[in-house]
C-alpha positions as CSV (number, residue, x, y, z in Angstrom):
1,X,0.0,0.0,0.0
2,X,1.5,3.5,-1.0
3,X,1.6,6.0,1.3
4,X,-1.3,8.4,-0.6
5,X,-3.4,5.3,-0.3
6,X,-2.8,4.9,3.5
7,X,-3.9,8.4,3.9
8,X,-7.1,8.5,2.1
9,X,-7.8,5.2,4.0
10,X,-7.4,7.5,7.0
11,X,-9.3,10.4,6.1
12,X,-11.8,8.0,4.8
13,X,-12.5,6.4,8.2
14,X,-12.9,9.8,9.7
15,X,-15.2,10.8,7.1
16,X,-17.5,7.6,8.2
17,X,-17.1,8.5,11.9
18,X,-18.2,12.5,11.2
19,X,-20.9,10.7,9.4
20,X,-22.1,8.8,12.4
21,X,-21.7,11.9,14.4
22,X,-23.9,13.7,12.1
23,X,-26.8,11.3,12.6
24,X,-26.4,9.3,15.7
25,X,-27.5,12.0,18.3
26,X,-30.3,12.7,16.6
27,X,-31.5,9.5,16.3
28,X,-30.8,8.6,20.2
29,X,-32.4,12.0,20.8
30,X,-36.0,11.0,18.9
31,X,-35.6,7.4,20.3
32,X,-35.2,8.8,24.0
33,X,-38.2,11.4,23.3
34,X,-40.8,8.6,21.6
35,X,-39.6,6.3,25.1
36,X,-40.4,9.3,27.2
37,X,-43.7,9.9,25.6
38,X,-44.9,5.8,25.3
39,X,-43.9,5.4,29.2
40,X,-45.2,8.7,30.0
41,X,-42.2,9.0,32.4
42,X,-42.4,12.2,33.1
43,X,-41.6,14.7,36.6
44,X,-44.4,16.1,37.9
45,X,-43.5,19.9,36.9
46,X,-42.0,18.7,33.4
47,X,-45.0,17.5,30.9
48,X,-44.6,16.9,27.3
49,X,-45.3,20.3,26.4
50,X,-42.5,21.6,28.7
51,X,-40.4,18.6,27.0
52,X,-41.1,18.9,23.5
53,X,-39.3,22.7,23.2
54,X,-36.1,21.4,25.2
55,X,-36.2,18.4,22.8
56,X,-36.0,21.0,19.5
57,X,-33.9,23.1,21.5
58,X,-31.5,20.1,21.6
59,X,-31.7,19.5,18.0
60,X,-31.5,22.8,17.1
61,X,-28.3,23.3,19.3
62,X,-26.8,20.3,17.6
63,X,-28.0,21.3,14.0
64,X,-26.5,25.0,14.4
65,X,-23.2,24.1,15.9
66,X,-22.4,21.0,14.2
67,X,-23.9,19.2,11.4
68,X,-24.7,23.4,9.6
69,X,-21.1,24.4,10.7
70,X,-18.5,21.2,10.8
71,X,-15.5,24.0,10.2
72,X,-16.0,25.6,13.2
73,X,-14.8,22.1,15.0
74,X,-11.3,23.6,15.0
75,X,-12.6,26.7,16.6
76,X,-11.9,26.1,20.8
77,X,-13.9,29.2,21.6
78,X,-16.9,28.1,20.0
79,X,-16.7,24.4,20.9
80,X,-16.3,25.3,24.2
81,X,-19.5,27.3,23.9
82,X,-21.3,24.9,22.3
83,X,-20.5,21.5,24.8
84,X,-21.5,23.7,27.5
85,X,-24.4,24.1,26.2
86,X,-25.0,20.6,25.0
87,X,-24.2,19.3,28.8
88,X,-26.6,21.6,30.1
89,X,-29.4,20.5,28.0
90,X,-28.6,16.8,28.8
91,X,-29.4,17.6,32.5
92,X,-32.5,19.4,31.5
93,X,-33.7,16.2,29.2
94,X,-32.6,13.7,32.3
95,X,-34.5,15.7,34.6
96,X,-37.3,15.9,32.5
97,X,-37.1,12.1,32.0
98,X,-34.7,9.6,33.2
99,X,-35.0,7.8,29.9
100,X,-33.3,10.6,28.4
101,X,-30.4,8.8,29.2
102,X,-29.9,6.9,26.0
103,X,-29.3,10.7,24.6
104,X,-27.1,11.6,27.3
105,X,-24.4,8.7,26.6
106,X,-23.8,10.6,23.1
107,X,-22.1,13.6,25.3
108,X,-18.6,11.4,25.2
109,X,-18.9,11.4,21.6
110,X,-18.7,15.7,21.3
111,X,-16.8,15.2,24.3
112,X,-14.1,13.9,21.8
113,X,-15.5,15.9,18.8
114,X,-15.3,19.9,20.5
115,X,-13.0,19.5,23.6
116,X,-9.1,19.3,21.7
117,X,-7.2,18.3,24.8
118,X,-6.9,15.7,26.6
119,X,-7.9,17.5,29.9
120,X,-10.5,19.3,28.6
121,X,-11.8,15.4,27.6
122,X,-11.8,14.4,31.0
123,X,-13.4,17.3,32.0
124,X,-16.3,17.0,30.1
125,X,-16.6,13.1,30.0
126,X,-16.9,13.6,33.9
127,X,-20.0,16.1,33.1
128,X,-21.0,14.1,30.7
129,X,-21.3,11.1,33.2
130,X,-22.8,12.6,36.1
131,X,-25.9,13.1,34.0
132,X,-25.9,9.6,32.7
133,X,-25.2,8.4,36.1
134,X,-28.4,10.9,37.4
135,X,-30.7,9.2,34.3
136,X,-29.4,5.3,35.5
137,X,-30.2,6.1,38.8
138,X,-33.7,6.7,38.2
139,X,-33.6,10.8,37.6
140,X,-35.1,13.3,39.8
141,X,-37.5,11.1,41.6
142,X,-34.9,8.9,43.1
143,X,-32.6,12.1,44.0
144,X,-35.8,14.5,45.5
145,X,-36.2,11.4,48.1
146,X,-32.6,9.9,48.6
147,X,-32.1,7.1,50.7
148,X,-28.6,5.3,51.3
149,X,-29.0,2.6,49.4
150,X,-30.3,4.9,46.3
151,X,-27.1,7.3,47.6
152,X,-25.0,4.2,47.2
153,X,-26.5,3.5,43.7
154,X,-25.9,6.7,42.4
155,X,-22.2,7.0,43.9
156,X,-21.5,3.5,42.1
157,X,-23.4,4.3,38.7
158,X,-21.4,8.0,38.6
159,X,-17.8,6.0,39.9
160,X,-18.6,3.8,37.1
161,X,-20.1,5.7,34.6
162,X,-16.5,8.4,35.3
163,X,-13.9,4.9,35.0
164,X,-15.6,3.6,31.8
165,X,-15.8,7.1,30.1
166,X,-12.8,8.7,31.0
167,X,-10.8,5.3,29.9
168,X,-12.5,5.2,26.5
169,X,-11.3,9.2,26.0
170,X,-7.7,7.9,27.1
171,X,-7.7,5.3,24.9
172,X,-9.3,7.3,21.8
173,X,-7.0,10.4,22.4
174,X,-4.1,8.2,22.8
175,X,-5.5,6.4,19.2
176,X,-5.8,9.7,17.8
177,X,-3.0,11.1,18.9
178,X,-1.3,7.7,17.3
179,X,-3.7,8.6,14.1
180,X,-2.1,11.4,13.6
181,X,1.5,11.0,14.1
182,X,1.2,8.1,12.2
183,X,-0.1,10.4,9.2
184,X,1.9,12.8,9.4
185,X,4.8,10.2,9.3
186,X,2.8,9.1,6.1
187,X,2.7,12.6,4.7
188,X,6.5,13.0,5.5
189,X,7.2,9.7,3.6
190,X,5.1,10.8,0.8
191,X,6.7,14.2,0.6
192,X,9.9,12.2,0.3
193,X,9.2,9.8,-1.9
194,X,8.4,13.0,-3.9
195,X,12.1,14.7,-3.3
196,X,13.3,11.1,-4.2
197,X,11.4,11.3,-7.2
198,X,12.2,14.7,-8.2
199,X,15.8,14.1,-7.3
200,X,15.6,10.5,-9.6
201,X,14.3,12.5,-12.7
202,X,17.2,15.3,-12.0
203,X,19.8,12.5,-11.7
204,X,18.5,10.5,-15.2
205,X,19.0,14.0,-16.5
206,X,22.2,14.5,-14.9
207,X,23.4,10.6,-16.4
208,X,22.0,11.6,-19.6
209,X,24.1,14.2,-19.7
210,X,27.2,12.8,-18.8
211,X,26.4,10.0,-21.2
212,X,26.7,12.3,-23.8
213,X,29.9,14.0,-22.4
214,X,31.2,10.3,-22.0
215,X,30.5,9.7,-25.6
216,X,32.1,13.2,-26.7
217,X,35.1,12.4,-24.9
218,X,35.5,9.0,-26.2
219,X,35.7,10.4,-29.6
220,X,38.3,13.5,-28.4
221,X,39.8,10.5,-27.4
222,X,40.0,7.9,-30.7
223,X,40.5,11.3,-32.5
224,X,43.7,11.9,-30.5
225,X,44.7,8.1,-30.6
226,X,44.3,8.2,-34.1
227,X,46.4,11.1,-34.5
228,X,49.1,9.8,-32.6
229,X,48.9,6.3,-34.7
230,X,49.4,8.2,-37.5
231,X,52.1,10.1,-36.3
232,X,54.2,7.2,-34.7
233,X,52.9,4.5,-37.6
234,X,52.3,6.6,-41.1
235,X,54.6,9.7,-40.9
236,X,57.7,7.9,-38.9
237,X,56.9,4.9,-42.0
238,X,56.7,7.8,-44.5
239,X,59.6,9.4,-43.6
240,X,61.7,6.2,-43.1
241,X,60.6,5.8,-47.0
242,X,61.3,8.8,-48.1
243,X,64.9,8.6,-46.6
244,X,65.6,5.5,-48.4
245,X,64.2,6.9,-51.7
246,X,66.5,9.7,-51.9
247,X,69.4,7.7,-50.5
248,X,69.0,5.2,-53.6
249,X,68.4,8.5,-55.4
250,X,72.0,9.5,-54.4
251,X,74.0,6.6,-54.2
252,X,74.2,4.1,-57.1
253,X,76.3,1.5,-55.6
254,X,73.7,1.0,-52.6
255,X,70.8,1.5,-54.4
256,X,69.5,-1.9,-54.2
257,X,69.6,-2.2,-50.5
258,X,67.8,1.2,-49.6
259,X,65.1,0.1,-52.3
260,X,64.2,-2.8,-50.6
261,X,64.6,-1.1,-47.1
262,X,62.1,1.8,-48.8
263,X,59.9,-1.0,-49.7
264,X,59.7,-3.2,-46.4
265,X,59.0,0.2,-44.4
266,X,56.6,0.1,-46.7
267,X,54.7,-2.9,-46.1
268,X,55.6,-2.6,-42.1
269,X,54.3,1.2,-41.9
270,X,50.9,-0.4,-44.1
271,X,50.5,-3.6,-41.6
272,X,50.8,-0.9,-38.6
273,X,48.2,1.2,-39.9
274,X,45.4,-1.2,-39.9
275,X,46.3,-3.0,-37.1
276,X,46.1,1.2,-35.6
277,X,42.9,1.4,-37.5
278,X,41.5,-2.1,-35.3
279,X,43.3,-0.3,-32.3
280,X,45.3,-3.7,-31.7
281,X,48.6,-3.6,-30.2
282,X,51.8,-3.2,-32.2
283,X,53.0,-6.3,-34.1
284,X,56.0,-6.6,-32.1
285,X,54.3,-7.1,-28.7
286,X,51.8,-9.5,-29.9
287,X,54.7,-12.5,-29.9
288,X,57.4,-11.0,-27.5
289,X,57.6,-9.4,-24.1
290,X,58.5,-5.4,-24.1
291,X,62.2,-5.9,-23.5
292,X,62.5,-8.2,-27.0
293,X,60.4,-6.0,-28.6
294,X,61.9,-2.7,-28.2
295,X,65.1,-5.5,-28.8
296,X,63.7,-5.7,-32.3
297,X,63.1,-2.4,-33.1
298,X,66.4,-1.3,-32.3
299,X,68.0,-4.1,-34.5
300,X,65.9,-3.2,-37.0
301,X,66.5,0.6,-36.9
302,X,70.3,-0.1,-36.6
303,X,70.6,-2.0,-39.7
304,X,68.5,0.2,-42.0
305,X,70.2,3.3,-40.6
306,X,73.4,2.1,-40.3
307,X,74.3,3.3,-36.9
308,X,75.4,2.0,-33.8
309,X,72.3,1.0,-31.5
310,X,72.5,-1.3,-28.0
311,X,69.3,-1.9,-25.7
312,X,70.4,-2.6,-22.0
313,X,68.0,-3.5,-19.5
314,X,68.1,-3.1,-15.9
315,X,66.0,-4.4,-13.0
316,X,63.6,-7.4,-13.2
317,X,61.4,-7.6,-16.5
318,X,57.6,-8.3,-15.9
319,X,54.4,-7.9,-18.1
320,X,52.6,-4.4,-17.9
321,X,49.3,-2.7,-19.0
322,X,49.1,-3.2,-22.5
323,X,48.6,0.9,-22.9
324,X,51.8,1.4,-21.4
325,X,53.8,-1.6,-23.0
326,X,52.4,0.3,-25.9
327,X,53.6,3.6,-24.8
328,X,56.9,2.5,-24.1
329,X,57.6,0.9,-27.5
330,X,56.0,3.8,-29.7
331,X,58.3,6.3,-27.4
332,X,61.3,4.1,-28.3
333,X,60.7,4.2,-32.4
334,X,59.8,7.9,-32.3
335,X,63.1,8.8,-30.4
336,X,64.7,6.3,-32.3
337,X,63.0,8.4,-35.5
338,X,64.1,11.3,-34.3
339,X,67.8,10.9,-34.5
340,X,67.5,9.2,-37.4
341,X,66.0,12.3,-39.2
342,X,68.0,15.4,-37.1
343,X,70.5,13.9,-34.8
344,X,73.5,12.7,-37.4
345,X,74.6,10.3,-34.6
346,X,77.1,7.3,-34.8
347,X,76.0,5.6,-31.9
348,X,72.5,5.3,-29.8
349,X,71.9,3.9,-26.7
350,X,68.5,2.8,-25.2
351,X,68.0,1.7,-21.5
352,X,65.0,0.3,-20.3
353,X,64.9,-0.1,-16.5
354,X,62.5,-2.1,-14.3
355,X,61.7,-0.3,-10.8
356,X,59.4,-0.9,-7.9
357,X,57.2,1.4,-9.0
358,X,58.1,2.7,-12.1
359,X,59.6,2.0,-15.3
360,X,61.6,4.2,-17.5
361,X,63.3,4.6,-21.1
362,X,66.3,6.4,-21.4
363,X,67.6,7.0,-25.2
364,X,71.3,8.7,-26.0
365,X,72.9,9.8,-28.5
366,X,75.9,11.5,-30.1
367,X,74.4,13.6,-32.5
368,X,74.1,17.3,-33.1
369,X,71.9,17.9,-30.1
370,X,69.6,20.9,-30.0
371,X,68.1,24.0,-27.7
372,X,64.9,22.2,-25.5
373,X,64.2,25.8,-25.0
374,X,63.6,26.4,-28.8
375,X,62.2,23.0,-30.3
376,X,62.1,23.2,-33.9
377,X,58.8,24.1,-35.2
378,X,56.3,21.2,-36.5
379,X,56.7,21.1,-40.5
380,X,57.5,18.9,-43.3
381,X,60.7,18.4,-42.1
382,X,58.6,17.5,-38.2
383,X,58.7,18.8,-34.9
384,X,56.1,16.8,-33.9
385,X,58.1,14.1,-32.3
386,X,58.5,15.3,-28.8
387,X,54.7,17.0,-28.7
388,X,53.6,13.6,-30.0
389,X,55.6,11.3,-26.8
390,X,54.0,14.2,-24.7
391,X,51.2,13.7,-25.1
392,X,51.0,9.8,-25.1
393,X,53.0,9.6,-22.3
394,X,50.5,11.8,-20.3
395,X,47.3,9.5,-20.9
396,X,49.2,6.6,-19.0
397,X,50.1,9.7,-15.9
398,X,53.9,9.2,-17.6
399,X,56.6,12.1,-18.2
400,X,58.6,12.9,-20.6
401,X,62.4,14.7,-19.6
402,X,64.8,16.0,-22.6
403,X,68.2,17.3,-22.0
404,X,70.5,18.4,-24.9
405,X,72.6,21.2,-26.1
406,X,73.8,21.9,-29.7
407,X,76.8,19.8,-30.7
408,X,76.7,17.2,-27.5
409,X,73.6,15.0,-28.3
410,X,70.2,14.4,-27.0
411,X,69.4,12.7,-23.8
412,X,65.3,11.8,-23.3
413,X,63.8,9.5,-19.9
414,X,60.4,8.0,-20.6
415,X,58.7,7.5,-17.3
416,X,55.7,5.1,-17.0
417,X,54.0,4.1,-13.6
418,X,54.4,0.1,-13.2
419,X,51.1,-0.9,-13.4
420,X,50.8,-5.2,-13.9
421,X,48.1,-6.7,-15.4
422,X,47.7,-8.4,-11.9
423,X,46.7,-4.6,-10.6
């Protein structure tokens, strides 16, 4: 059951009792009257046409305060007008006739309905019982000759009458009281299931959002992998070819050797760029570890340059995140690139070192060096190189140091976070 349900169940229940309220006294008020007339149970000073106008005055008193004006129930002033009216007209009626009692007993019932605390309940079911008490004990004839035993009666009848009423008003106000906590607990729940609700709807909007800043990002991200594949895969291939072309373009006697190199960079820089276009892992790392694969890149660049390169490795070799493996051999042929295009060097030297927490790639070399603080700028003839490991090295939280000066070589240090595939 939701919680608007359990409150129109509430309010539904009180609707019935307000009904009952409405038409209850009134009937217990014509069924005492018709009793009083059939018995002809009447005082001595009090005939029927002395009883008839307190009867409508009863029903009128009722009518007026209640059933023609329900709203003014929250009003204290007037209910406390009206029950004091009410309770005096129940003596009138009882002393009339004593079987006026059956109306009297609906007193406990406005007792509840106009008195709105719990003392003034009390109060008024003890009025309230003292006339039922006076109408059980036989009414004004039994009271305008007393005797003890009809004392007694009376004395038990009120005790009784007070213990039973004044426990049923405890109970109901403690029920009521309960009512009401319990729906205002309801309506508290209700209001926030609502907040929840309101706050669900802004939150869908808020993942809908971010699903489309997810989704942006990814492709700023393929975009800038793609950019980097073709810069460490097509241009370093390109340029490769291009140096081989005008080698053989230059030298006769070793034209045959730098055609064949021109046309195996060819086919490797091709094989690259669609395994870059399926975003697979270079070829070397898909059959060797990172230290035999860098191994092989060096060999490689060594022959077709024809220049001095050695790998040394320090530290204890282990598998890492394939993004960084990655990183760390696309650093190594960009560097490796790069002296080939600008440095002039005779001999290169790459270290890769294994740490606790870290792992870095040092590359030397011999060559004409240059100012870090003025980087050539990005061409034809490149400038990308360093920009390129930059940035690649920064989407695995790596860093990238370069020292050099002109005419003493370059020195770079790759370093990558050691990351396992365990972690």
């Amino acid at each position: 059951m939701t919680d608007t349900s359990a409150v129109a169940k509430l309010e539904t229940w009180r609707q019935r009792i307000d009904r009952w309220m409405m038409i209850v006294p009134y009937a217990a008020l014509v069924a005492s009257t018709l009793a009083a007339l059939i018995a002809g149970e009447f005082v001595p000073h009090a005939p029927a046409v002395i009883l008839i106008p307190v009867v409508a005055l009863a029903a009128a008193w009722i009518l007026w305060w209640v059933t023609l004006h329900p709203q003014w129930a929250t009003d204290r002033r007037r209910m406390l007008i009206f029950f004091a009216g009410l309770v005096v007209l129940i003596y009138a009626l009882v002393f009339c006739s004593s079987l006026f009692g059956f109306f009297a007993w609906t007193g406990y019932l406005y007792a509840a309905y106009a008195m709105h605390t719990r003392v003034g309940r009390l109060a008024g079911c003890t009025l309230v019982a003292i006339g039922t008490a006076f109408a059980q004990g036989g009414g004004w004839p039994a009271l305008a000759h007393p005797t003890p035993p009809g004392l007694a009666l009376f004395a038990l009848l009120l005790l009784f009458n007070m213990m039973i009423a004044n426990a049923m008003t405890f109970l109901g106000s403690m029920t009521e009281e309960q009512s009401e906590r319990r729906a205002q607990m309801i309506d508290e729940l209700a209001q926030a299931n609502r907040k929840l609700e309101e706050a669900m709807k802004e939150n869908a909007g808020l993942h809908a959002q971010l699903l489309v800043q997810a989704r942006e990002a990814g492709v700023l991200d393929e975009r800038q992998r793609m950019a980097g594949e073709i810069h460490d895969v097509l241009a370093q291939g390109l340029t490769g070819i291009v140096t081989q072309l005008e080698a053989a373009s230059a030298r006769s006697v070793d034209r045959e050797r730098h055609l064949d190199a021109a046309k195996k960079l060819a086919r490797d820089s091709l094989t690259e760029a669609r395994r870059s276009v399926q975003a697979l892992r270079p070829q070397p790392l898909d059959h060797s570890a990172l230290p035999e694969a860098i191994g092989e890149v060096v060999t490689g660049w060594s022959r077709l340059n024809g220049v001095t390169a050695d790998l040394i490795m320090t530290g204890t070799p282990r598998p890492l995140l394939p993004e960084i493996e990655t990183t760390l051999l696309r650093t190594a042929q960009e560097a490796l690139a790069n002296v080939a295009r600008h440095a002039g060097a005779g001999r290169v030297a790459l270290t890769l070192s294994y740490m606790e927490d870290m792992v870095t790639l040092d590359v030397r070399d011999d060559g004409a060096g240059f100012d870090p603080s003025s980087p050539p700028e990005p061409g034809y003839e490149g400038g990308f190189g360093l920009s390129a490991m930059r940035e690649r090295l920064s989407r695995i939280a790596g860093t990238l140091e370069v020292e050099s000066e002109p005419g003493a070589g370059t020195a770079l240090s790759a370093c990558v976070p050691a990351l396992g595939i365990a972690a």
